[in-house]
N, C-alpha and C positions, 0 to 999 in steps of 0.2 A: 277857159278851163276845159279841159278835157271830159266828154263824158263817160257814164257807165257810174252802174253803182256805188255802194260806197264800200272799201275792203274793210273784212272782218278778222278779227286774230282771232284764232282758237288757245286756249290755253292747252298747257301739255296734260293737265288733269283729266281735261275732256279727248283729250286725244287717244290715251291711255283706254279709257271706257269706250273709246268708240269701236277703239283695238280688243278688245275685251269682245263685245258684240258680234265684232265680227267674227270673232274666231269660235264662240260659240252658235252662231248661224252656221259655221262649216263645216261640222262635226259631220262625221261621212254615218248617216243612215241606217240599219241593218236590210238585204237585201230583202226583195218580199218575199213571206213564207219561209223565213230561214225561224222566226219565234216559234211557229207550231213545228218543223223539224225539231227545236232543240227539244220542245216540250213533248216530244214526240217519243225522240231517244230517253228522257229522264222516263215517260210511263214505262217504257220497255223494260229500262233496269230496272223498275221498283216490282215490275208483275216480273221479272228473272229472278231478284231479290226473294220476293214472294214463293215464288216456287221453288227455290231451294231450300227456303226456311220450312217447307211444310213436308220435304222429303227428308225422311229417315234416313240414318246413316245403315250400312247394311252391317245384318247381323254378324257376331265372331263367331262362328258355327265351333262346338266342336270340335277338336281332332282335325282340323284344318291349320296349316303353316301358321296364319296369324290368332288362331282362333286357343280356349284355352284345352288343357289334354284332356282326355276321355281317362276315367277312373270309376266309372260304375260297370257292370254288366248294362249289354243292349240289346235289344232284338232288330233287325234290319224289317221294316216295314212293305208293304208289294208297291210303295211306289218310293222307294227308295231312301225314305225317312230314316233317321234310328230314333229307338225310344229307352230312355233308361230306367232302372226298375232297380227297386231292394227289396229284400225276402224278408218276412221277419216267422215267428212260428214254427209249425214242426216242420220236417221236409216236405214237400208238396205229394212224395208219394207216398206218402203216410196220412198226409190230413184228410180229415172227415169232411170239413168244412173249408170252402176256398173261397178268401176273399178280395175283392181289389176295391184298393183305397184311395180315393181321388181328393186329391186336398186342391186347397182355397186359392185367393188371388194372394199374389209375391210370396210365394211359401213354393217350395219342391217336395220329392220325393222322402226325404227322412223327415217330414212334417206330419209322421202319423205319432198324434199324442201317444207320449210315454205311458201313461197311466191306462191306455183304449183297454190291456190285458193284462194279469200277471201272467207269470209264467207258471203258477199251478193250473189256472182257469184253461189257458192255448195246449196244455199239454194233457189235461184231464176228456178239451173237449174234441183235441185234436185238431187245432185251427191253424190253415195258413194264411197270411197276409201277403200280397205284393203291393205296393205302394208303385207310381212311376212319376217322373215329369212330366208333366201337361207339354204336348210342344211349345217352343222357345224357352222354356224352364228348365233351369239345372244343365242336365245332359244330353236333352232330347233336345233333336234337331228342329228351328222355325217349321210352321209351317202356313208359307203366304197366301196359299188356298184354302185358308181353314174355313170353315160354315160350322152352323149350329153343330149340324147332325156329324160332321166326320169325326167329333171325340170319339162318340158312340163307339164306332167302328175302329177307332185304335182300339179302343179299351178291350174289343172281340178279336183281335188278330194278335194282341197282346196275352188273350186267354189261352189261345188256339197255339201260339208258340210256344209256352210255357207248359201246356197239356194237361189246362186246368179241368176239362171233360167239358161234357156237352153243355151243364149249366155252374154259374158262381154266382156268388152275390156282392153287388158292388155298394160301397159307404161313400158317400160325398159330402164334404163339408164347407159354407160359405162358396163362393162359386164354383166347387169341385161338387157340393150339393146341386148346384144348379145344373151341373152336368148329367147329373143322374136323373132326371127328369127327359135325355135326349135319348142315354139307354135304355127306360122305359118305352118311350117314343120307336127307334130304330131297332132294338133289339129284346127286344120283351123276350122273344124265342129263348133266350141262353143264360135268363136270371133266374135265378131262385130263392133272392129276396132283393130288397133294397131298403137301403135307410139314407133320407135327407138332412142334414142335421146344419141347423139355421141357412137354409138356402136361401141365395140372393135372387130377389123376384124382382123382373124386368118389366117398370113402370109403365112399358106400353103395349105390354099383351094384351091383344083387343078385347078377350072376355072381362077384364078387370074392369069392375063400376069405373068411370071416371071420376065422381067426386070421390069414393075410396079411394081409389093411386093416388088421386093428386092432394089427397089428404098427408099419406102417406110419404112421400117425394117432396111434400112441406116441411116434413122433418129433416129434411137433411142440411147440410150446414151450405151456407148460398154457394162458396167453392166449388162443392160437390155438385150441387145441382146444375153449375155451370158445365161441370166437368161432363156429367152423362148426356146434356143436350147437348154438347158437343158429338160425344161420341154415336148419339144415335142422330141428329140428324145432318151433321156435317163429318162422318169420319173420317175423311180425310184430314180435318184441320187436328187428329186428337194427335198426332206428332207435335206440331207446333201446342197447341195448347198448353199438355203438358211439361214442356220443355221452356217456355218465355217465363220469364223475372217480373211482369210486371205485375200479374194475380194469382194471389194460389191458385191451385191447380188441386189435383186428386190429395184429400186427407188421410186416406187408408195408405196411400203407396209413401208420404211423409212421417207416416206411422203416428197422426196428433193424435194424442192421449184426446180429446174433446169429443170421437167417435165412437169413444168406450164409455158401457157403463159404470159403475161403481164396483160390481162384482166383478168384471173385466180387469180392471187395475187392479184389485187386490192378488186377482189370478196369476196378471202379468209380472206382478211384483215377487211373487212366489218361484216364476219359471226362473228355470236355470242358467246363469248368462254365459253358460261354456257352448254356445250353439255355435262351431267355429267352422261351419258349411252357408251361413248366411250371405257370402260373399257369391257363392255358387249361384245363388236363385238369379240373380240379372245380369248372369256374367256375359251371358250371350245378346247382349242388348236391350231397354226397355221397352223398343216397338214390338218388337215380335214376343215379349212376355206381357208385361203389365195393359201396354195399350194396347194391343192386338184382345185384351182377355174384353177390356171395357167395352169395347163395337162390336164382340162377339156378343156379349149377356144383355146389353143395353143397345142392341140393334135390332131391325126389323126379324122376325123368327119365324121360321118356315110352321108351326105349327104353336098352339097355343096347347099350353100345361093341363088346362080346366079340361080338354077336350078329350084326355086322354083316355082308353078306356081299360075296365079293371087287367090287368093282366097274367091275374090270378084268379078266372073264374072258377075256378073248381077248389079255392083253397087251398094248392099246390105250395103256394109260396107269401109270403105279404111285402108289404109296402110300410115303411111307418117315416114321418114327419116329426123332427122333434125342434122345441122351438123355444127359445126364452121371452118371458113377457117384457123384457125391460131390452130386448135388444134395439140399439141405434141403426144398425145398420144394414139388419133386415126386418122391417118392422112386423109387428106380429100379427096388425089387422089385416094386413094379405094375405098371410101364412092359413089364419083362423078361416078365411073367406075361400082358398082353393083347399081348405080340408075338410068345409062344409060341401063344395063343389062334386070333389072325389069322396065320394061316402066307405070306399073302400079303402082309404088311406088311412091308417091308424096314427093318430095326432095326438103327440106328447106335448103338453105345456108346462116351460119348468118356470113357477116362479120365481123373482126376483133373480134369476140369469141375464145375461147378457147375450152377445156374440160368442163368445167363446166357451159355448157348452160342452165341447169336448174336455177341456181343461180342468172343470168340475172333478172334486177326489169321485172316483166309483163312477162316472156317467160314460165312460166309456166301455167299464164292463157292460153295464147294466142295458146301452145300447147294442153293442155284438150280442149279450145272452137274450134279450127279446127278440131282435132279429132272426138267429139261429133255430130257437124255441118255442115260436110263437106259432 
């Protein structure tokens, strides 16, 4: 006999599996370092991603090719702005009394309550109104440098162009109220009264108690409270914030009835629904109106409200604060605490009002006649 082991068959079943084995041992590798390159390029796109998602589309200005037409009167600003403005009252060379009226957040210049005069009261006492668009509102041009203080300073070059004399008196209401508190601030010189009528107060002015604010800032619907810590301590994200599907966002700018009082809805239910300029308030984009207003009133502030000092010491002129007990969305234990602060502010509390105190039949006289008269 021959030697050497003994021969084995292999079956084709195990042949097949061995075939199998081996081709899966041969599987070619990925080179080294090519996994963190891929994963390298995916972070890129998602922080490029990112940063797109958090850049604003830029504004449709105005009277520009793609932007919508210019149909108000404007005045050209000294650094190149326009600002658009409506008259109401007698003619301004005629009026006794000149006033400029700064309205709220997502509202424009014909957003001065119907009811603020009759026209026996504006022509008995000789009153002119100009109302304008806050920049990026209505017809007035963005403006991406804006700070606390530069309203102040339109709302004075807006005087100065118009030829309203050396002093006016300006009305603000819900953040156009807020604004009048920077004219106090910046230009005290060229008032001859003011009235704040439910001013929105900025949860982090450093005079304010802490547990008061944060009392206050309790009240608001969780959304919202998202929405201003967004805008004060991250503003850059209030673009993306307000624009993603996945959480509400700002309630005032979706208009939910849940932000109003009970007197508010009845008010609202009342107004008139031929308002056929509504279209104009954010024609020129949301960033530069709506968001641009939140990181202004709810951002870091060059000077705190309480700090202010009288700017009518000699009686020259006053100051008054009007304010509803029952408003949601400028609440009143603030209001009540910088009128106790300012002893020279004359603070009105209207019961059972809301936010929308101008709205009220007769509060709109009854605040231009105190104003004027006091």
């Amino acid at each position: 006999m021959a030697g050497g082991g003994p021969t084995r068959r292999i079956s084709a079943a195990s042949a097949r599996a061995h075939t199998r084995k081996a081709k899966q041992k041969s599987s070619i590798p990925l080179p080294s370092g090519t996994f963190a390159k891929i994963l390298l390029v995916v972070l890129i796109g998602l922080l490029a991603w990112g940063y797109q998602a958090t850049r604003p589309p830029l504004p449709k200005i105005c009277g520009s090719p793609d932007g919508p037409p210019v149909t108000a009167p404007r005045i050209k600003l000294s650094d190149g702005r326009h600002l658009a403005y409506k008259e109401f009252g007698v003619l301004r060379e005629n009026a006794k009394y000149k006033i400029v009226y700064i309205h709220g957040y997502d509202e424009c210049r014909h957003d001065v309550p119907s009811n603020i005069l009759s026209q026996d009261v504006i022509e008995s006492l000789g009153v002119y109104i100009v109302s304008f668009d806050r920049p990026g509102y209505g017809e007035s041009d963005p403006n991406p440098k804006r700070t606390v203080k530069s309203l102040a300073f339109d709302v004075q070059e807006l005087a100065d162009q118009l030829g309203l004399g050396s002093k006016f008196y300006v009305i603000g209401f819900s953040m156009g109220g807020q604004a009048v508190w920077t004219c106090l601030r910046y230009i005290p010189h060229r008032l001859a009264g003011a009235a704040l009528i439910a001013p929105v107060v900025n949860y982090w002015w450093p005079k304010l108690p802490v547990n008061m604010s944060r009392e206050a800032f309790d009240l608001q619907l969780p959304q919202d409270k998202w929405t201003l810590r967004v805008a004060h301590y991250l503003p850059w994200l209030t673009y993306l914030w307000n624009t993603q599907k996945f959480f509400p966002a700002c309630s005032a700018a979706s208009h939910n009835p849940v932000v109003f009082s009970s007197k508010d809805l009845e008010l609202i239910s009342k107004q008139s629904s031929s308002q056929d300029y509504r279209a104009q308030v954010r024609q020129q984009g949301e960033y530069e109106s709506l968001h641009r207003d939140l990181m202004i009133s709810f951002g870091t502030w060059e000077f705190d409200p309480t700090d202010l000092d009288n700017p009518f010491p000699n009686n020259e002129g006053s100051v008054h604060l009007w304010q509803g007990d029952e408003d949601k969305l400028s609440p009143v234990i603030l209001q009540r605490y910088i009128a106790q602060q300012l002893p020279w502010i004359q603070y009105h509390e209207i019961p059972g009002a809301g936010h929308l105190v101008p709205m009220i039949d007769g509060m709109g006289e009854k605040i231009v006649n105190t104003l004027l008269t006091a």
